[in-house]
N, C-alpha and C positions, 0 to 999 in steps of 0.2 A: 504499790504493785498494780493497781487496778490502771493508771492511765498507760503502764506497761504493754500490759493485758490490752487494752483496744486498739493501743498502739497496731500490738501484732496484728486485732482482729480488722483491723485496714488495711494489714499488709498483705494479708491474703483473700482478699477480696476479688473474685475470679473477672478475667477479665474477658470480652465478645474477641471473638475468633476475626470478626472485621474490622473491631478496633487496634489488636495487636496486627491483622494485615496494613492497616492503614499508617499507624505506627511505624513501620518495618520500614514498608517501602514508599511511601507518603514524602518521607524526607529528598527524594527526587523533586525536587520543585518542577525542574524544568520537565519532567515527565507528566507532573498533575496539571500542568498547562496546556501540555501536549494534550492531553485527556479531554481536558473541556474544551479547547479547540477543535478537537474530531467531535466531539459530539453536538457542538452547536451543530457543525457544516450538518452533519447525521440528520439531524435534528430537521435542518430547511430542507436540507432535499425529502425528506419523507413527509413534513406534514407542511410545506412552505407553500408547496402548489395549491394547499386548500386553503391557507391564511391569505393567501394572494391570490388568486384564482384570475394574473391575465398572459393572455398569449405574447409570447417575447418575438414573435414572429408580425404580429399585427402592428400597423400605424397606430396610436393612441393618443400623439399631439403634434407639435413641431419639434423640425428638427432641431437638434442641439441644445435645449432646452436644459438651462442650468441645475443642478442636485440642487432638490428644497421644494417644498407645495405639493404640489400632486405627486410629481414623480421625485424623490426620496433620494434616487441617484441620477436625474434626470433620462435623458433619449439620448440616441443615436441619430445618426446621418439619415436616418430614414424616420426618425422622431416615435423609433419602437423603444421601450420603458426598459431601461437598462438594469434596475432592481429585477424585473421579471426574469429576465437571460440571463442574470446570478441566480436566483433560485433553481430554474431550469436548468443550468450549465451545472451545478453540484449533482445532479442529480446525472448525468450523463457523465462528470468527472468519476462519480464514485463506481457507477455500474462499470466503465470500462476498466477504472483500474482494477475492481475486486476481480473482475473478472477475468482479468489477461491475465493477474496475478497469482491466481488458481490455477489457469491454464499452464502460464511458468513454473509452479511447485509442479503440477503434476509431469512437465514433460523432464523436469528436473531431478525429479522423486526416480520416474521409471531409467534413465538415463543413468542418474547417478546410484543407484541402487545395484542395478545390473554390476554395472563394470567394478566398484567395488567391493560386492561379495565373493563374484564370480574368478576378478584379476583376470591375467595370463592373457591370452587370446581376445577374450569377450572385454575385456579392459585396453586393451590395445585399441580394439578396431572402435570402439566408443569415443575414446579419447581423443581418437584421430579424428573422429567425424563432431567432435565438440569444437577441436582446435581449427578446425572449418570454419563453423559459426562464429567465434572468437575472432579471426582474424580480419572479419568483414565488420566494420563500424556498425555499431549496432541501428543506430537509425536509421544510417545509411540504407542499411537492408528492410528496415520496416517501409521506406518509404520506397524502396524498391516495388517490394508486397504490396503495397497497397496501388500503387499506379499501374501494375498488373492487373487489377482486377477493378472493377466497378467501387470507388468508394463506400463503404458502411462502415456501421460498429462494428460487423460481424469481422469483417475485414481488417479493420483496424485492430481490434483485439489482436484476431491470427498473427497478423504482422509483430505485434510490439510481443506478444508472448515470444515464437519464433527468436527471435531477435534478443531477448533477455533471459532465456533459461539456461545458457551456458555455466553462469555464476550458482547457482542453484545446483546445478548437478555434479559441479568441482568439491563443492562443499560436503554436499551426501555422501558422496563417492569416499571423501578423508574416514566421513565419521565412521560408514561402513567399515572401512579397512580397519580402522582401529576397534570397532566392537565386534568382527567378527570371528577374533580368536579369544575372545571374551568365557569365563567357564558358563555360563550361563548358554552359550550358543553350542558348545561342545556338548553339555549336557543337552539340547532339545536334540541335536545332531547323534547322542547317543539313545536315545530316548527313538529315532527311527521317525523324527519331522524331516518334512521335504524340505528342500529349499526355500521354495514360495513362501508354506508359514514361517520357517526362522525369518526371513527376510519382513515377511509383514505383521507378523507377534511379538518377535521379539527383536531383529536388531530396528526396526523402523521404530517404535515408539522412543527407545534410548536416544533415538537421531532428530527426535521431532525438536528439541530445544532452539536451537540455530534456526533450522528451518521455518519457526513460526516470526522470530526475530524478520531472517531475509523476507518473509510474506508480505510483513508489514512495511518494507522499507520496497517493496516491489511494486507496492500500489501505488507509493508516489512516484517511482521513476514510471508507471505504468500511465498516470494522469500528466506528468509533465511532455512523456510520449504523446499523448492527445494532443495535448497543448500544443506541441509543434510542429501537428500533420495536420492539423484544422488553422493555424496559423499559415501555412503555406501552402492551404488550398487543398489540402488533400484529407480534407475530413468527410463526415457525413452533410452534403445539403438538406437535409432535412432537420437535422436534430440542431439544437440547439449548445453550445458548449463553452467554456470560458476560451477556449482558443481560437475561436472562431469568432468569438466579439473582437479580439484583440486582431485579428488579421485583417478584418473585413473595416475595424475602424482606425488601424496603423497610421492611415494618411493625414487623417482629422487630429492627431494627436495636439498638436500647438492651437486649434481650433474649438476641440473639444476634447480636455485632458482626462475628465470621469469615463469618458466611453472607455478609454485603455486601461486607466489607472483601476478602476474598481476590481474589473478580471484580473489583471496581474495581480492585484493583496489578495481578491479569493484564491488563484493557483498558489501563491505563495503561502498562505497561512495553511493552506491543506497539508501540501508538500513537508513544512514545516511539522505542524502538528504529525503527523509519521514518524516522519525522523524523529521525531522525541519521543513518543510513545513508542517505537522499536529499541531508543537506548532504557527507555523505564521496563521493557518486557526481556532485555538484556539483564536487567539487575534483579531480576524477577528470578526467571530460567539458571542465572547464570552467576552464583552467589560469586565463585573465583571471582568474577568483573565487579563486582560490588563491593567487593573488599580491598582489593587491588587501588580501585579510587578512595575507599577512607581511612586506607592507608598512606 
């Protein structure tokens, strides 16, 4: 009886609240990839400026100066240190995307919140003016936005948000409709809550699941947006950015293939890393999705 007895007393041996999470959802491989990919990038842009501390803007040797010795991923056309302008360029990929991408939830949130609590009228005249936005290529229009106005981040942002909150507000707008005949809203509704709070206590927390998903998948279309308005010129000259290595050294490419190659694997592994990390916060949020697959 006695090796019975420990048997069990192993079997209930309590287990950490992190280890059954890691457990759970751990089994996403391609998501815990995604994880340590965003976090390296995380990682250089915040503390990369002080492990390397040179300007991607200054001359530092000759040009074209092959990856290996000093410079790691060698120079550019101007023999400025191409490893520097990967450090520096994560750190202006991530500001602009987290930031447009906020902006897109939020014009998203308020847009798509409206027209589907409200319907009838207020959903009409939303819809209409979403299917506006929709029907105009969306870069198209950012790049519009920005050659209006004096090139910036500031600028860039407004445009690429503008330009990508359509899909964001189609989505809210569903979840709305479907939770706000919910007993829980009828109950705050009989309860003598306004509008406002049902709308931001109770049905907007139930609506956050998707919404954190599209957040994460907005950053990267938000940074590939950089990417291809700093590639054709229409970025910040000031700032330093992976898309703006890759435009300004396009031509040198058969010449000097690191000046391009290195920015496109850092947009790409960013971009990347997202997208997997919004399908592992899918299986997260979204247990139906997760079952669905291991089934």
């Amino acid at each position: 009886m006695k090796p019975n007895i420990l048997l069990s007393e192993e079997r209930t041996v309590p287990v950490s609240k992190s280890l059954r999470f890691w457990r759970r959802y751990g089994r996403n491989k391609a998501g815990v990839i995604g994880l340590v990919i965003l976090a390296f990038v995380l990682l250089s842009a915040l503390i990369g400026p002080f492990l390397y501390p040179v300007n991607p803007f200054e001359i530092q040797g000759k040009k074209f100066q092959s990856p290996g010795g000093r410079f790691v991923l060698g120079t550019d056309y101007l023999g400025r240190d191409v490893l520097a302008g990967i450090i520096q360029g994560s750190r202006t990929s991530l500001m602009v995307g987290i930031t447009a991408a906020a902006l897109m939830m939020t014009f998203g949130i308020i847009f798509g919140a409206l027209a589907g609590y409200h319907g009838r009228f207020v959903d009409e005249a939303l819809m209409r003016l979403t299917e506006f936005f929709q029907v105009i290529p969306a870069f198209i229009l950012a790049m519009v936005v920005v050659a209006l106005f004096q090139p910036s981040l500031g600028t860039i942002i407004l445009a690429i948000s503008i330009s990508t909150w359509t899909g964001t507000a189609r989505i809210l707008r569903a979840e709305f409709m479907s939770l706000r005949e919910r007993d829980f809203v009828t109950a705050a509704r009989a309860a003598g809550s306004r509008s406002a709070r049902i709308m931001t206590r109770e049905i907007l927390p139930n609506a956050l699941p998707p919404m954190i998903v599209n957040a994460s998948l907005g950053v990267g279309v938000a940074i590939l947006f950089e990417a291809g308005l700093s590639f054709l010129g229409l970025g910040d000259p000031n700032v330093m950015s992976w898309g703006y290595m890759i435009g300004s050294s396009r031509v040198y490419i058969r010449q000097a293939w690191w000046t391009v190659t290195f920015p496109g694997v850092a947009i790409f592994l960013t971009v990347l890393s997202l997208s997997l990390v919004g399908d592992w916060l899918n299986d997260f949020l979204n247990p139906k999705a997760r079952l669905q697959r291991q089934g």
